[in-house]
ROFIRO-24293 format. One record per residue: residue number from 1; residue in three letters; x, y negated, z of N, C-alpha, C, O in turn. Coordinates in steps of 0.001 Angstrom, whole numbers, plus 500000, padded with zeros to 6 digits. Layout:
<atoms>
ATOM   i  aa   n.xx   n.yy   n.zz  ca.xx  ca.yy  ca.zz   c.xx   c.yy   c.zz   o.xx   o.yy   o.zz
ATOM NUM ALA      X      Y      Z      X      Y      Z      X      Y      Z      X      Y      Z
...
</atoms>
This chain:
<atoms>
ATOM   i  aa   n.xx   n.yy   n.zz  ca.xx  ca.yy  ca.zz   c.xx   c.yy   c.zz   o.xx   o.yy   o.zz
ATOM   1 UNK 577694 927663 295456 577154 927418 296784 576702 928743 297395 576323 929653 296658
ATOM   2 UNK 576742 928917 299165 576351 929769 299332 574653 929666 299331 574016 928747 298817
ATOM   3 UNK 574066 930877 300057 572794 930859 300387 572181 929940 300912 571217 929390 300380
ATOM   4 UNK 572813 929538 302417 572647 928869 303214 572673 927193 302654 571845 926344 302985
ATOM   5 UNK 573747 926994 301805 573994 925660 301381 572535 925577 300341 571504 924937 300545
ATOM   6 UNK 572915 926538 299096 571417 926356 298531 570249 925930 299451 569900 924758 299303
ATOM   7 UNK 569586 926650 300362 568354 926707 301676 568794 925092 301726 567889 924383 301284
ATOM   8 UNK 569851 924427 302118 569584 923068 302819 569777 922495 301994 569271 921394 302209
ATOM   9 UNK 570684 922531 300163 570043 921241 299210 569082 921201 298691 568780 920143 298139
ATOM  10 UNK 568236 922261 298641 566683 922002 298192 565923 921596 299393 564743 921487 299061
ATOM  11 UNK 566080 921341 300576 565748 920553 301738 565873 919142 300857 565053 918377 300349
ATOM  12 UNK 567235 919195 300934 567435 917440 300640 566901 917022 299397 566250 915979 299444
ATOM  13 UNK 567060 917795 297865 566489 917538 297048 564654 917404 297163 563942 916677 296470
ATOM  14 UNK 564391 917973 297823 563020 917884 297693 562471 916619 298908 561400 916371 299461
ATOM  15 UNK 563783 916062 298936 563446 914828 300252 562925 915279 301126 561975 914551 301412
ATOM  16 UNK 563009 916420 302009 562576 916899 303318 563216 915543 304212 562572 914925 305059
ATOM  17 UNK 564121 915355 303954 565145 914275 304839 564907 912807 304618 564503 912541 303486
ATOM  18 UNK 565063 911809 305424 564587 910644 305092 565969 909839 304287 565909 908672 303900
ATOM  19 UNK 567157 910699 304140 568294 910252 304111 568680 910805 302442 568012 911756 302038
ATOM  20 UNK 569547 910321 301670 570134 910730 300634 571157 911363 300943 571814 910975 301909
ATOM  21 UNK 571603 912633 300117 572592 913275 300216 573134 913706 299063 572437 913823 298054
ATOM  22 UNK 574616 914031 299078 575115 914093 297581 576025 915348 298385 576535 915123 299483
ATOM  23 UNK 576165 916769 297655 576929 917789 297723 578614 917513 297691 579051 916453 297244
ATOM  24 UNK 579307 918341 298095 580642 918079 297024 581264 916955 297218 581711 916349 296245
ATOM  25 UNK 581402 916496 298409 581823 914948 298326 583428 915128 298866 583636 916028 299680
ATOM  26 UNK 584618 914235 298397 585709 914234 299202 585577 912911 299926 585224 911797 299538
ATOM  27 UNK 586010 913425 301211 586358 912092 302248 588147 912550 302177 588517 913710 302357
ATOM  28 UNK 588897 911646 301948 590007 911901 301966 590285 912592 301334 589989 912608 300139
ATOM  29 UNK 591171 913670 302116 592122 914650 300997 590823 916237 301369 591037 917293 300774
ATOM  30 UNK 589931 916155 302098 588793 917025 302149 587364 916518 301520 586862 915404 301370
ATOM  31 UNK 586797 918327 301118 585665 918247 300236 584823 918650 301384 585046 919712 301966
ATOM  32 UNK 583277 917367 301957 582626 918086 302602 581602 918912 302124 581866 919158 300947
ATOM  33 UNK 580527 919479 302474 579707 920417 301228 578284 919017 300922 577580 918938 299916
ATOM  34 UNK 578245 918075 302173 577165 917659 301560 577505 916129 302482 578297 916298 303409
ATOM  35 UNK 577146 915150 302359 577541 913745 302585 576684 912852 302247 576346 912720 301071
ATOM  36 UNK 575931 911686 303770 574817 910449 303576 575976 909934 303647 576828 910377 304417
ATOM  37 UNK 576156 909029 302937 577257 907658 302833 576689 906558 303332 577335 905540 303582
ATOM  38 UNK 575382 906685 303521 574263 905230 304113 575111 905602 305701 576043 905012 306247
ATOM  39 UNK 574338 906810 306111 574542 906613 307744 576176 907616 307982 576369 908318 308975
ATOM  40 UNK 576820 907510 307250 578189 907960 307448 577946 909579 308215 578447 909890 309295
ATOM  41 UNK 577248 910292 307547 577391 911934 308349 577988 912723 307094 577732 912412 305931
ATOM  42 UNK 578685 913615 307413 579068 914820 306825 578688 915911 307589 578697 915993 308817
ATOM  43 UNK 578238 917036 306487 577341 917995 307054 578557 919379 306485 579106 919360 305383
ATOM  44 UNK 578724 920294 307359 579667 921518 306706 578411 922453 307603 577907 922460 308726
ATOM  45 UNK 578266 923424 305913 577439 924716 306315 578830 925669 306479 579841 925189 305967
ATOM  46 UNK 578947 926828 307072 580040 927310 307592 579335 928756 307735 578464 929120 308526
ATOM  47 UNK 580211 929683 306383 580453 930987 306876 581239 931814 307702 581735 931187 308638
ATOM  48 UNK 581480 932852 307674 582276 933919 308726 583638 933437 308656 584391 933554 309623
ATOM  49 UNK 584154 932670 307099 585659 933235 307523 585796 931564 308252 586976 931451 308586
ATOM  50 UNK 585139 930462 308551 585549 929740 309864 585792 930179 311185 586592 929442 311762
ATOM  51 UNK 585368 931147 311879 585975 931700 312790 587206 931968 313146 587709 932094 314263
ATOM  52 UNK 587746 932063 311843 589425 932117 311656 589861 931100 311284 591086 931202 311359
ATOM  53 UNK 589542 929981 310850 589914 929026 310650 589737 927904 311468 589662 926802 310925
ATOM  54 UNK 589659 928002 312666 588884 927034 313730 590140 925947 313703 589868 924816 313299
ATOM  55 UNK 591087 926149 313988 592151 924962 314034 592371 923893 312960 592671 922714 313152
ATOM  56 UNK 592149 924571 311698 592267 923772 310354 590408 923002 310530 590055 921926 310049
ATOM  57 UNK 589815 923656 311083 588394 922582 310723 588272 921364 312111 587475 920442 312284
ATOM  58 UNK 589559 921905 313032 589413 920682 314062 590586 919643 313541 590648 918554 314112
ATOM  59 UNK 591366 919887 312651 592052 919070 312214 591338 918279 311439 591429 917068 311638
ATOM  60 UNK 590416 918805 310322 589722 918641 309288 588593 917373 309993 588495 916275 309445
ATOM  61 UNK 587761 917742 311316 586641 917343 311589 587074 916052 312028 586343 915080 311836
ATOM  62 UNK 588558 915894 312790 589148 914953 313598 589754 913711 312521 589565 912521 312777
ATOM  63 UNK 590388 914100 311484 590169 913157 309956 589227 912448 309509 589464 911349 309009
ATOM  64 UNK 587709 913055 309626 586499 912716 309134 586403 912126 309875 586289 910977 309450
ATOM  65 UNK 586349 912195 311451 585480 911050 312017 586443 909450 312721 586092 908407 313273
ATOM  66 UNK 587692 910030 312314 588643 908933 312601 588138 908074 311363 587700 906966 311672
ATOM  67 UNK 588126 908415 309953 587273 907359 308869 586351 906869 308951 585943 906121 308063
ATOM  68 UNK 585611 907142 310176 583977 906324 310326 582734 907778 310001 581522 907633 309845
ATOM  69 UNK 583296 908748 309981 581992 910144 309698 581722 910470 310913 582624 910522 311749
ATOM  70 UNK 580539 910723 311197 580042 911787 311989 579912 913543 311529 578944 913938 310880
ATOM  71 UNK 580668 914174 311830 580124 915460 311059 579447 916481 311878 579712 916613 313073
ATOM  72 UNK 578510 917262 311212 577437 918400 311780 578012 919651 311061 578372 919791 309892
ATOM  73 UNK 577998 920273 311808 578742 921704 311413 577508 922566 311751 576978 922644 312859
ATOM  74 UNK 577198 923089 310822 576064 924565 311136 576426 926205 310444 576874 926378 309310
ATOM  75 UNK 576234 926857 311036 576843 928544 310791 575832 928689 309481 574949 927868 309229
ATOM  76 UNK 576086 929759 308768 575388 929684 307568 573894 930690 308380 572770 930691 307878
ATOM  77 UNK 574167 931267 309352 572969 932588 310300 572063 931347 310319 571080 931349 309579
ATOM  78 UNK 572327 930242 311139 571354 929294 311522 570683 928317 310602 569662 927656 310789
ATOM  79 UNK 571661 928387 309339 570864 927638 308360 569551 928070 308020 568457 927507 307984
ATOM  80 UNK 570114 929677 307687 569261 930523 306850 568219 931027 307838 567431 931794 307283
ATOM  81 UNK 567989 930849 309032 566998 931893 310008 566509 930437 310724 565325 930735 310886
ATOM  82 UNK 566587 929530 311078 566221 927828 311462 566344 926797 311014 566645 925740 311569
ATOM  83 UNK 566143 926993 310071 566484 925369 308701 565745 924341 309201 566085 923217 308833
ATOM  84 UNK 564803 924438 309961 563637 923078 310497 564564 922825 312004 564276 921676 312338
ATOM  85 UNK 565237 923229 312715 566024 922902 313583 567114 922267 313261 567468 921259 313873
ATOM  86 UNK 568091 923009 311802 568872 922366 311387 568299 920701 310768 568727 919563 310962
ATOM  87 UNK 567276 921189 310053 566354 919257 309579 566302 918111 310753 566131 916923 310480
ATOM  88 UNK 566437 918507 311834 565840 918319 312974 567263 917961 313527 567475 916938 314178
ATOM  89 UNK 567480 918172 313456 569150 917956 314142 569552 916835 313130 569831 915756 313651
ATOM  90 UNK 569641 916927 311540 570108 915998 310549 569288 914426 310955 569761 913301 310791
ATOM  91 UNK 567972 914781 311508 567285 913480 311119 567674 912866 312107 568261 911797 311934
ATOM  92 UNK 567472 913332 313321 567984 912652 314617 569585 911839 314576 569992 910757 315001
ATOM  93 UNK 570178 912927 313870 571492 911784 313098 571473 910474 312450 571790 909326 312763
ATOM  94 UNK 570948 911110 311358 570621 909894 310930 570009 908929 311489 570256 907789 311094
ATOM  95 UNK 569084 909133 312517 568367 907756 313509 569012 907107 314169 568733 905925 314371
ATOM  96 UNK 570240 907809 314779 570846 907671 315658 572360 907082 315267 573126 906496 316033
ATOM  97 UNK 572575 907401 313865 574108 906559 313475 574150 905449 313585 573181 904691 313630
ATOM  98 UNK 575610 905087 313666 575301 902930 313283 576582 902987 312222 577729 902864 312654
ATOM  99 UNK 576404 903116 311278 576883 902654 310228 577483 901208 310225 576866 900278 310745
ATOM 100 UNK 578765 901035 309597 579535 900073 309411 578418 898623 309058 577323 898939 308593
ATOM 101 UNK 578597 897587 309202 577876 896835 308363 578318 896349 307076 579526 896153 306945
ATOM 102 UNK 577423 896085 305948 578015 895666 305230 579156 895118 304600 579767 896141 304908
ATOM 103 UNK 579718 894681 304208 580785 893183 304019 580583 892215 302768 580431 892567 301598
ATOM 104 UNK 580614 890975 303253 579941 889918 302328 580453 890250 301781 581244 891174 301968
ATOM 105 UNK 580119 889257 300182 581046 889364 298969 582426 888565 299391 582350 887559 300097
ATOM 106 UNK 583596 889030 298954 584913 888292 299161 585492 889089 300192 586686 889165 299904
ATOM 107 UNK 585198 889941 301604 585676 890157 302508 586554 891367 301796 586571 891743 300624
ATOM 108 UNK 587199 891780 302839 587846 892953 302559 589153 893063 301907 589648 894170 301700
</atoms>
């Protein structure tokens, strides 16, 4: 992990967030760095070499949220220099998702 990713899973590990999060997750044929499966967000901390990669992460982002994700993309500068803005931004997500509902037993 980078810096930045470290800075925001000891956020989540230490439950700064009202939400569970699990690192390392694949949605599809992509790994996001960190993923609530309750309120369907994927979170990508993002170093320098995304700048060059901007087309592959709008392909990437446009996958995720066609499956039901919301994803938050943050630069690794802003993790590491505003992490309570970045918290702040996550929670409001999470308040604000609507997650699939359930499905009885049998459906599906």
């Amino acid at each position: 992990m980078t810096d930045a990713e470290k800075a925001l899973w000891s956020q989540f590990r230490a439950k700064k967030i009202g939400c569970k999060y699990r690192r390392q997750v694949a949605i599809g044929t992509y790994i996001v760095d960190f993923c609530c499966a309750k309120h369907r967000i994927a979170i990508e901390v993002d170093g320098g070499i995304h700048k060059k990669l901007r087309e592959r992460d709008v392909n990437r982002d446009e996958y995720i949220q066609a499956v039901g994700f919301q994803v938050l993309r943050f630069s690794n500068e802003y993790v590491l220099n505003d992490i309570s803005k970045v918290l702040e931004a996550i929670q409001i997500a999470c308040k604000t998702s609507h997650p699939p509902p359930l499905r009885q037993s049998g459906e599906g």
